[in-house]
PADREN-643959 format. One record per residue: x, y, z of N, C-alpha, C in turn; residue in three letters. Coordinates in steps of 0.05 Angstrom, whole numbers. Example, Ala and Ser with C-alpha at 12.3 -4.5 7.8 and 13.67 -1.06 7.14 Angstrom:
! PADREN-643959
@n.X:264&n.Y:-114&n.Z:156&ca.X:246&ca.Y:-90&ca.Z:156&c.X:264&c.Y:-66&c.Z:156&res:ala .
@n.X:257&n.Y:-45&n.Z:142&ca.X:273&ca.Y:-21&ca.Z:143&c.X:258&c.Y:1&c.Z:157&res:ser .
END
This chain:
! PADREN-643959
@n.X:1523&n.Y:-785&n.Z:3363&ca.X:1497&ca.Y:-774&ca.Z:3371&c.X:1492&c.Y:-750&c.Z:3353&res:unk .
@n.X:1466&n.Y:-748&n.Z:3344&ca.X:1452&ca.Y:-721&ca.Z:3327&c.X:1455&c.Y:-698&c.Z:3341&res:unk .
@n.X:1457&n.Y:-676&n.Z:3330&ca.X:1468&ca.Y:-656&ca.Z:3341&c.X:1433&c.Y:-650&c.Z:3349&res:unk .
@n.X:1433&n.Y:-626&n.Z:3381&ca.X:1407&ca.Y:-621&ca.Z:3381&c.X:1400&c.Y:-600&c.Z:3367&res:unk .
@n.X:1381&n.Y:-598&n.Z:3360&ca.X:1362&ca.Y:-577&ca.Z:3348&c.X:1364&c.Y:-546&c.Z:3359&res:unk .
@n.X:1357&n.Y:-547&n.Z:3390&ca.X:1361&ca.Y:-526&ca.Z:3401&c.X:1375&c.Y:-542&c.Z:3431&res:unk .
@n.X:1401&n.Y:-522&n.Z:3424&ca.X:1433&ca.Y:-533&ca.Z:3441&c.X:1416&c.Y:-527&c.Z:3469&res:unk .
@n.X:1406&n.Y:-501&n.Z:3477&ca.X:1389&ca.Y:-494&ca.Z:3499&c.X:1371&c.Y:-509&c.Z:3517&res:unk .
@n.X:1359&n.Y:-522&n.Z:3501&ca.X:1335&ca.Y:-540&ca.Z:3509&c.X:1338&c.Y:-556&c.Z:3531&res:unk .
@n.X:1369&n.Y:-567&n.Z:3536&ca.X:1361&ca.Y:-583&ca.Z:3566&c.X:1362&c.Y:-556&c.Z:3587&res:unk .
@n.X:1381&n.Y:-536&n.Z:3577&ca.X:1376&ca.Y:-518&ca.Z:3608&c.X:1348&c.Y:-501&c.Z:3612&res:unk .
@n.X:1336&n.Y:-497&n.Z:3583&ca.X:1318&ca.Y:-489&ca.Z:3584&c.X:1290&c.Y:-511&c.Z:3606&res:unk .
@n.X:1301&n.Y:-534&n.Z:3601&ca.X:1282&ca.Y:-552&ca.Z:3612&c.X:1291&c.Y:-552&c.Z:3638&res:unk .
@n.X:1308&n.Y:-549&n.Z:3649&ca.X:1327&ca.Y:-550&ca.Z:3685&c.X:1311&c.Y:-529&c.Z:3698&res:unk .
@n.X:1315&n.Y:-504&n.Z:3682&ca.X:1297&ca.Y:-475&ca.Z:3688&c.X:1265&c.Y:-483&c.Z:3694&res:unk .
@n.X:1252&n.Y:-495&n.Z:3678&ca.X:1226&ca.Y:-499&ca.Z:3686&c.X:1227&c.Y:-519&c.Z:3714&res:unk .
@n.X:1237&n.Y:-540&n.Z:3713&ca.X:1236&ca.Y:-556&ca.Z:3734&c.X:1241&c.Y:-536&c.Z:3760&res:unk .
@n.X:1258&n.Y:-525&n.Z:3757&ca.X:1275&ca.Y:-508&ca.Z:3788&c.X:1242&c.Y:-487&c.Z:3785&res:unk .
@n.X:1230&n.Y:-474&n.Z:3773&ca.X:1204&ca.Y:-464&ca.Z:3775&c.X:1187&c.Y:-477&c.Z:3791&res:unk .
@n.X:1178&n.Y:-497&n.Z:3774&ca.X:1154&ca.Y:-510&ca.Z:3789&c.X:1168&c.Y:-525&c.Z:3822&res:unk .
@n.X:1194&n.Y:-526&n.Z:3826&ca.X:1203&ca.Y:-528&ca.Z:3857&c.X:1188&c.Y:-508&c.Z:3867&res:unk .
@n.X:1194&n.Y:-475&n.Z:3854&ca.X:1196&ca.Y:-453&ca.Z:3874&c.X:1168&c.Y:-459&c.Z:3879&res:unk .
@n.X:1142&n.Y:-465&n.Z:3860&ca.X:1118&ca.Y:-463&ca.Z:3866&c.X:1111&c.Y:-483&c.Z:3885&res:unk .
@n.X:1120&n.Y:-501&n.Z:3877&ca.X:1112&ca.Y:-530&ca.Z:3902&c.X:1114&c.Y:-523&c.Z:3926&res:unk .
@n.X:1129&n.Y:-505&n.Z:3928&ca.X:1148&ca.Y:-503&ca.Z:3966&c.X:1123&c.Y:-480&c.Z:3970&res:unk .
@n.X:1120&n.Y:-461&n.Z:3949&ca.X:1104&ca.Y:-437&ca.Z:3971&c.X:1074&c.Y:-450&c.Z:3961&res:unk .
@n.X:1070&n.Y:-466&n.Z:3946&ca.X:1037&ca.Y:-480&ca.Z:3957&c.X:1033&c.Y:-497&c.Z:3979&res:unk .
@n.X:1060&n.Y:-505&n.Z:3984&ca.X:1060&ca.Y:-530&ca.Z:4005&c.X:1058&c.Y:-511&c.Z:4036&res:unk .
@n.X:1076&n.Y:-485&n.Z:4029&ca.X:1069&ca.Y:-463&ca.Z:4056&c.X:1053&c.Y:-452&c.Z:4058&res:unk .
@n.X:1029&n.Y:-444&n.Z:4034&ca.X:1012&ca.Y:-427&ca.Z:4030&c.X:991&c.Y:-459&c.Z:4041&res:unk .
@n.X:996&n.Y:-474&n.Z:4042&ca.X:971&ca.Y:-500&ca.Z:4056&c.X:980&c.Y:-505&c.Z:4082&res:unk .
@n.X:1002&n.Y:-494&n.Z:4092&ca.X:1006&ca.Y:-504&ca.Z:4128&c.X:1029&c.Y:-527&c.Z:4124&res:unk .
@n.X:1032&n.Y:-531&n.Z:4103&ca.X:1057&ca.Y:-567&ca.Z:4104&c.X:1078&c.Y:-559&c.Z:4111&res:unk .
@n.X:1096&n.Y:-541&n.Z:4103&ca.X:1114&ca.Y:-534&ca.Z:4112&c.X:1118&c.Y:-499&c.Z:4126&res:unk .
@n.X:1144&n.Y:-497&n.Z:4133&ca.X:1152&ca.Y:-482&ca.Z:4133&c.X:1165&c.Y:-454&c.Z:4131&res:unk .
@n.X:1166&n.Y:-433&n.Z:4122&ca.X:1185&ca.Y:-412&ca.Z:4106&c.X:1188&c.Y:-397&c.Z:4119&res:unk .
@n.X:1206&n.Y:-377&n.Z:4114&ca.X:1211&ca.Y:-349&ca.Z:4134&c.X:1207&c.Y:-334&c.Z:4119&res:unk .
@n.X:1205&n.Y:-311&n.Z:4121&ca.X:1198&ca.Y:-283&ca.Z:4106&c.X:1222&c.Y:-286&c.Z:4074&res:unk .
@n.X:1250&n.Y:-283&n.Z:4088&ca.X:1265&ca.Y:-282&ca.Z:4065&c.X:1258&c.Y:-303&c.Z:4045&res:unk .
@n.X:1257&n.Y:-327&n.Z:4052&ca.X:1249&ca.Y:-357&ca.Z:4039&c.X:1228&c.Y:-343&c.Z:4019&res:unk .
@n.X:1205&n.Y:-328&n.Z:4028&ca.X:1188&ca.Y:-332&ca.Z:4017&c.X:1196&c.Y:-307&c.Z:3992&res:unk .
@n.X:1205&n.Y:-287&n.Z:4001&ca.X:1209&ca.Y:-266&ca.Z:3989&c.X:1231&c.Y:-276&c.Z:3962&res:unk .
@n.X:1254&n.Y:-289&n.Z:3967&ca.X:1276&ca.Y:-293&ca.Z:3948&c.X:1259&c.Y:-320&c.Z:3927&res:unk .
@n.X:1243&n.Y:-337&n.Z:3935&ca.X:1223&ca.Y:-355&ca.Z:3912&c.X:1211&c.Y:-331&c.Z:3895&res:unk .
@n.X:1191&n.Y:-311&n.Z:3912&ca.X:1178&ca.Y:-295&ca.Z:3894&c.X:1197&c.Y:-270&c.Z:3883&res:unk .
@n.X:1217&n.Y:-261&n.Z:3888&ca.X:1243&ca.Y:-253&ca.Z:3861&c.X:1248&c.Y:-268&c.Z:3836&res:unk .
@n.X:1258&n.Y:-295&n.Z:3851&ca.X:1264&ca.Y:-315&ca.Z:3820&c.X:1238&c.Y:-321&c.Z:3806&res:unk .
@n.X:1207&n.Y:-331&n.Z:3817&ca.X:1198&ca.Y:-326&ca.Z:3798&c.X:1188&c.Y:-312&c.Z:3779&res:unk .
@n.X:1191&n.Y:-287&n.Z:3792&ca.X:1189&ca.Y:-258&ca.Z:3776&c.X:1202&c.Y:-260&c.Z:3750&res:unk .
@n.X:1223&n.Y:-274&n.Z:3759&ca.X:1246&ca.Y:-277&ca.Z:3733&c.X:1242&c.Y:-286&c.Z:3713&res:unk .
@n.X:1223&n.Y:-310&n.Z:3719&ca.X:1224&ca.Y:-337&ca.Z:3705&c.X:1190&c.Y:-342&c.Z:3694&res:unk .
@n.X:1179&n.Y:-329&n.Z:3710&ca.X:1151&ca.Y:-332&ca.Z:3699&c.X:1133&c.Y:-307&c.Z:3695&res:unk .
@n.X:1119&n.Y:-304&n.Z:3667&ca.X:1111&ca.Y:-284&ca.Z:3651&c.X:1089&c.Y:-268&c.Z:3674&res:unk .
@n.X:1088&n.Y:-251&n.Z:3678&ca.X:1077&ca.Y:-238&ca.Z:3697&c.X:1047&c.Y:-227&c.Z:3681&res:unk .
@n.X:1019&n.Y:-249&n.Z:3696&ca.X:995&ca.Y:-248&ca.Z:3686&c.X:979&c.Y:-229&c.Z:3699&res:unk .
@n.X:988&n.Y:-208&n.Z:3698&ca.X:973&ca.Y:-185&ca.Z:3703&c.X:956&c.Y:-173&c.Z:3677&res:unk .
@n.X:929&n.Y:-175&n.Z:3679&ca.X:911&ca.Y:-159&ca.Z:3664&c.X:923&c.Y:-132&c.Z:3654&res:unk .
@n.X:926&n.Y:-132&n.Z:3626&ca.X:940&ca.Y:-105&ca.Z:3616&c.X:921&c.Y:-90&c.Z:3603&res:unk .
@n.X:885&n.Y:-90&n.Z:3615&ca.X:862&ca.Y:-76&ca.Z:3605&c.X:846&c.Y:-81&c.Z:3624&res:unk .
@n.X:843&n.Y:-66&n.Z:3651&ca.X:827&ca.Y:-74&ca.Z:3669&c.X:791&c.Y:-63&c.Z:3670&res:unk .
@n.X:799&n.Y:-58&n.Z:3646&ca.X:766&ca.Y:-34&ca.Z:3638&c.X:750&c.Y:-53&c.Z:3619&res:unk .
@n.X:716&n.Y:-48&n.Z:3629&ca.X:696&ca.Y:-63&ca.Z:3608&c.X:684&c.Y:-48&c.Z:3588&res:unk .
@n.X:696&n.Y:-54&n.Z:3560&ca.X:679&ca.Y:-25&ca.Z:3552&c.X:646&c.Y:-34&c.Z:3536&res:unk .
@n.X:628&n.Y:-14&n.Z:3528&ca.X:607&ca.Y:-22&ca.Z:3523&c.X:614&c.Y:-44&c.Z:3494&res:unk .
@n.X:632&n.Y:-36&n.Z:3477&ca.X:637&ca.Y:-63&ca.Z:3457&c.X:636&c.Y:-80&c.Z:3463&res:unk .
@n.X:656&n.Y:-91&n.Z:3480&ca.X:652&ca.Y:-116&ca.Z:3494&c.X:627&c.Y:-129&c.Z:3498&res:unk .
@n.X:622&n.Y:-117&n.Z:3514&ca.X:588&ca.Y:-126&ca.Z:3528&c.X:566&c.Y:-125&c.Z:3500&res:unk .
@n.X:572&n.Y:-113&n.Z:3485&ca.X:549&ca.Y:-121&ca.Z:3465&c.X:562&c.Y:-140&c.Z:3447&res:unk .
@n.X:589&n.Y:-142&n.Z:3447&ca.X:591&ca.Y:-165&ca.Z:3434&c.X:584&c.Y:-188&c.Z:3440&res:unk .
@n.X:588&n.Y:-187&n.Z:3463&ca.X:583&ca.Y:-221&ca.Z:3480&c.X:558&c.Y:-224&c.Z:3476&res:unk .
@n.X:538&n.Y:-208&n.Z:3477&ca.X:504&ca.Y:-210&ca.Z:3468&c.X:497&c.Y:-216&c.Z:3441&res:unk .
@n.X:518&n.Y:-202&n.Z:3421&ca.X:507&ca.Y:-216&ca.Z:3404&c.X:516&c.Y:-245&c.Z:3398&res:unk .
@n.X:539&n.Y:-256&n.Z:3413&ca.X:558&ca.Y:-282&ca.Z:3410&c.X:529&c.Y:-293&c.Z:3421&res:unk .
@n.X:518&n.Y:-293&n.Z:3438&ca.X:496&ca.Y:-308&ca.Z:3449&c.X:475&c.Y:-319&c.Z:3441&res:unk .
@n.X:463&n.Y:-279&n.Z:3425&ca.X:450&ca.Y:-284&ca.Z:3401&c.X:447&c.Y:-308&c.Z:3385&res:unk .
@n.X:470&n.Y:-301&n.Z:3371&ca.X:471&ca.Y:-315&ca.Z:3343&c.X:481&c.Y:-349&c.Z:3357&res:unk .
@n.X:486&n.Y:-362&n.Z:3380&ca.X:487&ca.Y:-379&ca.Z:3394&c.X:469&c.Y:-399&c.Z:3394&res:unk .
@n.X:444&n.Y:-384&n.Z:3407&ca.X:417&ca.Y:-381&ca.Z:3409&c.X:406&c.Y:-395&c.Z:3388&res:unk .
@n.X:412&n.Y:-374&n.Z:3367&ca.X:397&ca.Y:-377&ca.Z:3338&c.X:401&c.Y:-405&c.Z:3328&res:unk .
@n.X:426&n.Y:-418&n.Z:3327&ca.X:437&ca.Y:-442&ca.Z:3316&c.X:429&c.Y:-465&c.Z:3339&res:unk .
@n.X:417&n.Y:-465&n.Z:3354&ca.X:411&ca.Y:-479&ca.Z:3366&c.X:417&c.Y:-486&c.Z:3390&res:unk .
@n.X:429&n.Y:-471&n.Z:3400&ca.X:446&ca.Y:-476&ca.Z:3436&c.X:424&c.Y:-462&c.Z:3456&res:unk .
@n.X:434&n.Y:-472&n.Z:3478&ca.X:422&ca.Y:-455&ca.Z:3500&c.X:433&c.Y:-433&c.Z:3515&res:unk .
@n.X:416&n.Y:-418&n.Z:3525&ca.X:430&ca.Y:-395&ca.Z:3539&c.X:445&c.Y:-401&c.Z:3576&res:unk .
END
């Protein structure tokens, strides 16, 4: 057998699977299907802390750039033939 590419890759892939468990279980409790207890719920949201990139907005401010940029994105949108 060929050696793998990256030796990592099946545990790397075990890691994702055991993830999307932790999410299944607290969507399945966050809908009424099952069950959890406090700790249950608390020790899933530790490990995914671990495991998944934490999507917190790291710029929670609109500044006036922004906003005129998007006007002119519209603009020139506009111009080429799209609708608003």
């Amino acid at each position: 057998m060929a050696a793998r590419l990256n030796p990592r890759h099946q545990e790397m892939v075990k890691d994702k699977i055991k993830t999307s468990q932790l999410i299944n279980s607290l969507c399945n409790h966050a809908l009424g299907e099952i069950e959890m207890t406090q700790t249950q719920i608390r020790a899933a949201e530790i490990l995914l802390n671990k495991t998944l990139p934490n999507l917190k907005a790291s710029d929670d401010s609109l500044t006036l750039d922004g906003e005129v940029g998007i006007r002119e994105i519209i603009k020139e949108y506009t111009k080429i033939g799209g609708s608003e």
